[in-house]
N, C-alpha and C positions, 0 to 999 in steps of 0.2 A: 890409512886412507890419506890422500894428499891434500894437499891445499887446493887442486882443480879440479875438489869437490865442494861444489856450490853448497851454502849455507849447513856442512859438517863441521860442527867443534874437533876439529883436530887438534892434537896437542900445541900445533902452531899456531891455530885460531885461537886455545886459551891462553896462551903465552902473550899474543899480544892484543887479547882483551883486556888481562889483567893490568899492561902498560895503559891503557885508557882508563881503566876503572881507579886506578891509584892516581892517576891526574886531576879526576874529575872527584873524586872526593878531597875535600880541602883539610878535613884529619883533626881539625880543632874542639876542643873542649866547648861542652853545651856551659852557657852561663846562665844568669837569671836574667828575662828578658819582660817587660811591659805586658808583652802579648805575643802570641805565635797564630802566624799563620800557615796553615796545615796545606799543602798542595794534592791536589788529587790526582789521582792516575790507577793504572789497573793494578794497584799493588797495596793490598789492604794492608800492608804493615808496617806502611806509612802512619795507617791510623795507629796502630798499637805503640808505637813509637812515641806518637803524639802524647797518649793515654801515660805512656809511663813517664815521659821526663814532667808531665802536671803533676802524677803524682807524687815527682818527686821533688817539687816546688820550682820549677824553673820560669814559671807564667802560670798566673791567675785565670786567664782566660785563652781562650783559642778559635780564631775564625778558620772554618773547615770551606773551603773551596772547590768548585769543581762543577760542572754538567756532565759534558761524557764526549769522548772521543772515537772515531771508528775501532780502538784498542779495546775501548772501557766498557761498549754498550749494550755485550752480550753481559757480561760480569755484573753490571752493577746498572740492569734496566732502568730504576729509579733516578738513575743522577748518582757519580760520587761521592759529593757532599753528601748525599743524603745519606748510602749508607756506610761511609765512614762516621759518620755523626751517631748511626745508631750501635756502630762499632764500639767507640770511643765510652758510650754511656754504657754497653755492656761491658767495659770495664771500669767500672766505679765511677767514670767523670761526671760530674751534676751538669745537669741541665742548662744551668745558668750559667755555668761556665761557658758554653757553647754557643759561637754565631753560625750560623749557615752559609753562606751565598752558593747560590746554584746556578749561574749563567756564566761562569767563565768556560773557556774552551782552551784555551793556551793559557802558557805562564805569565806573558804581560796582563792577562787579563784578570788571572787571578789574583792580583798584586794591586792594582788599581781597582777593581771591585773590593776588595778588601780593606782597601784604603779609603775608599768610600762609605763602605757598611760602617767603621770602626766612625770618621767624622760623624755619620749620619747619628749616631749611638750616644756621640759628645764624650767618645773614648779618647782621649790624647796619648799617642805613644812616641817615647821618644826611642825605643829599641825595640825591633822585632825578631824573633825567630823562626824562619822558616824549617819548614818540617818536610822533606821529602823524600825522594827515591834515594839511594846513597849513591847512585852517579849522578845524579841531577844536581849535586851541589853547587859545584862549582857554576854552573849555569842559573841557578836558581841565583845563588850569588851575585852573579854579574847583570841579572835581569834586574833585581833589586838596587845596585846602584847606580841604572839608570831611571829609572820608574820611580821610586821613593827613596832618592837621595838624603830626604832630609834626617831618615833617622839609623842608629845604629843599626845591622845586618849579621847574623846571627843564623848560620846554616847547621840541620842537626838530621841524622839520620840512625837507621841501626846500626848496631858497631860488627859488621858481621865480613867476611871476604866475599872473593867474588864467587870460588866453586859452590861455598854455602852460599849464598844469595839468591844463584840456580835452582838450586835444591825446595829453598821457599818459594818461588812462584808457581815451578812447573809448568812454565813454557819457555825454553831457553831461547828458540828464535828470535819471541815477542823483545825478552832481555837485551839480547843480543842487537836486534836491533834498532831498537828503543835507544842503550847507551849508545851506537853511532851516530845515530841523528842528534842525543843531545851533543853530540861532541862538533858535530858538523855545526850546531846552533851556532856554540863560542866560539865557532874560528869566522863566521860567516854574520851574523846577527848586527855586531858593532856598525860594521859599515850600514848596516838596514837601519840602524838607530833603537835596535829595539834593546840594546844592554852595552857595558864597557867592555873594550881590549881588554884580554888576556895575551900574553906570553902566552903559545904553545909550542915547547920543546919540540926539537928535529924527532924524537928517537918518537914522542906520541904522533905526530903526524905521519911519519912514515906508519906506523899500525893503523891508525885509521883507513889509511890509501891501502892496506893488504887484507883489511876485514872489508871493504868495500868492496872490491876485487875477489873478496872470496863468497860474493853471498849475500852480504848483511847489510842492507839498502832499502827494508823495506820502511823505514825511515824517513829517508832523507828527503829536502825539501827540495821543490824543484831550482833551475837557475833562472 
C-alpha cells in the first residue's frame, strides 16, 4: 500500500515513526528521585510503570495527574487520575503513597497543579520524576524546565519499542497520532512559552512533515 494512503501504517509510515519515537524518547536511566509525578493520558501503562519503578524504590511517593481529554473520556469516565490511582493500588502501591489531582487537562497543567498539591502538602522536592507515555518524554521534559525550573527533571517510561508499544494500546491511529502532535508540541510550544528549545534534527523533521502528509494530524494544534 503507498504512502497516498491516508492514515495506513505502511512500512514507510513505520520507518519514519520510529525516527520520531527514538527522538522523543530521551533513553536515560530511572534514578532515585523525591517524588514522581505520574502524567495521565489514555495509556494505563503509564500507571503500571509508575507502580513498578515505587516498587522498586526510585520515589517514596507519587502525585497521579489528570481529568480527561476528548482521547481519555471514553476509557477512563471517572478522570485519569482517578483510575490510574486505582490502577497503581491494584498493584501493591499503599495508599499513602498516593496524591491525586484531578483538574489538569494538559501537560503544563499537570505540572503546576502538582506543584501546587505537593506545596499545599508541605512536601519539599528538590527532584522529580515524571512518569509518562515513552514518546512524551522528551516533551514532558522540556515542559518541566519551563514550569518547574527549580528542581531536578527526571523523565521515566516503559522500556519497550515502538512495534511493541502498538501492540499495548490497540489503537495505532490514537498512537500514532498522539506522538505527532507531541512532536509538533517541542518544535512549536517554546515560542508560546509553554516549554524550552530543543534541537530537532533535519532527518526528524522531515518524518514529521511525511506522517503529517500521510494522515496523522489528528493531533495537531491549530496555527
Amino acid at each position: 500500500m503507498g504512502a497516498n494512503a491516508r492514515g495506513e501504517l505502511t512500512e514507510e509510515v513505520r520507518r519514519r515513526a520510529r525516527i520520531v519515537w527514538d527522538y522523543q524518547r530521551l533513553g536515560r536511566e530511572p534514578r532515585p528521585c523525591d517524588v514522581a509525578v505520574v502524567l495521565g493520558s489514555h495509556d494505563l501503562g503509564v500507571a503500571t510503570t509508575a507502580a513498578d519503578l515505587y516498587r522498586r524504590g526510585f520515589f517514596p511517593r507519587m502525585v497521579i495527574s489528570g481529568a480527561n481529554s476528548p482521547t481519555t473520556l471514553a476509557r477512563f469516565p471517572r478522570g485519569e487520575a482517578v483510575h490510574y490511582r486505582e490502577h497503581v493500588l491494584s498493584l501493591g502501591v499503599p495508599d499513602q503513597a498516593v496524591l491525586t489531582e484531578t483538574r489538569a487537562t494538559n501537560t503544563g497543567e499537570n505540572l503546576s497543579r502538582s506543584r501546587a498539591l505537593l506545596a499545599d502538602a508541605g512536601i519539599a522536592v528538590r527532584s522529580v520524576m515524571f512518569v509518562c507515555k515513552p514518546y512524551m518524554e522528551r516533551r514532558a521534559y522540556a515542559t518541566a524546565r519551563r514550569i518547574w525550573p527549580e528542581v531536578e527533571a527526571v523523565c521515566a517510561s516503559a522500556r519497550t519499542g515502538f512495534d511493541s508499544y502498538l501492540g499495548t494500546v490497540g489503537d495505532d491511529r490514537l498512537v500514532m497520532d498522539t506522538m505527532v502532535g507531541d512532536l509538533q508540541r517541542v518544535m512549536e510550544y517554546p515560542a508560546r512559552g509553554f516549554s524550552v528549545p530543543q534541537e530537532v534534527p533535519e532527518r526528524v523533521r522531515s518524518a514529521y512533515a511525511y506522517l503529517v502528509g500521510a494522515g496523522f494530524d489528528g493531533h495537531l494544534i491549530a496555527d
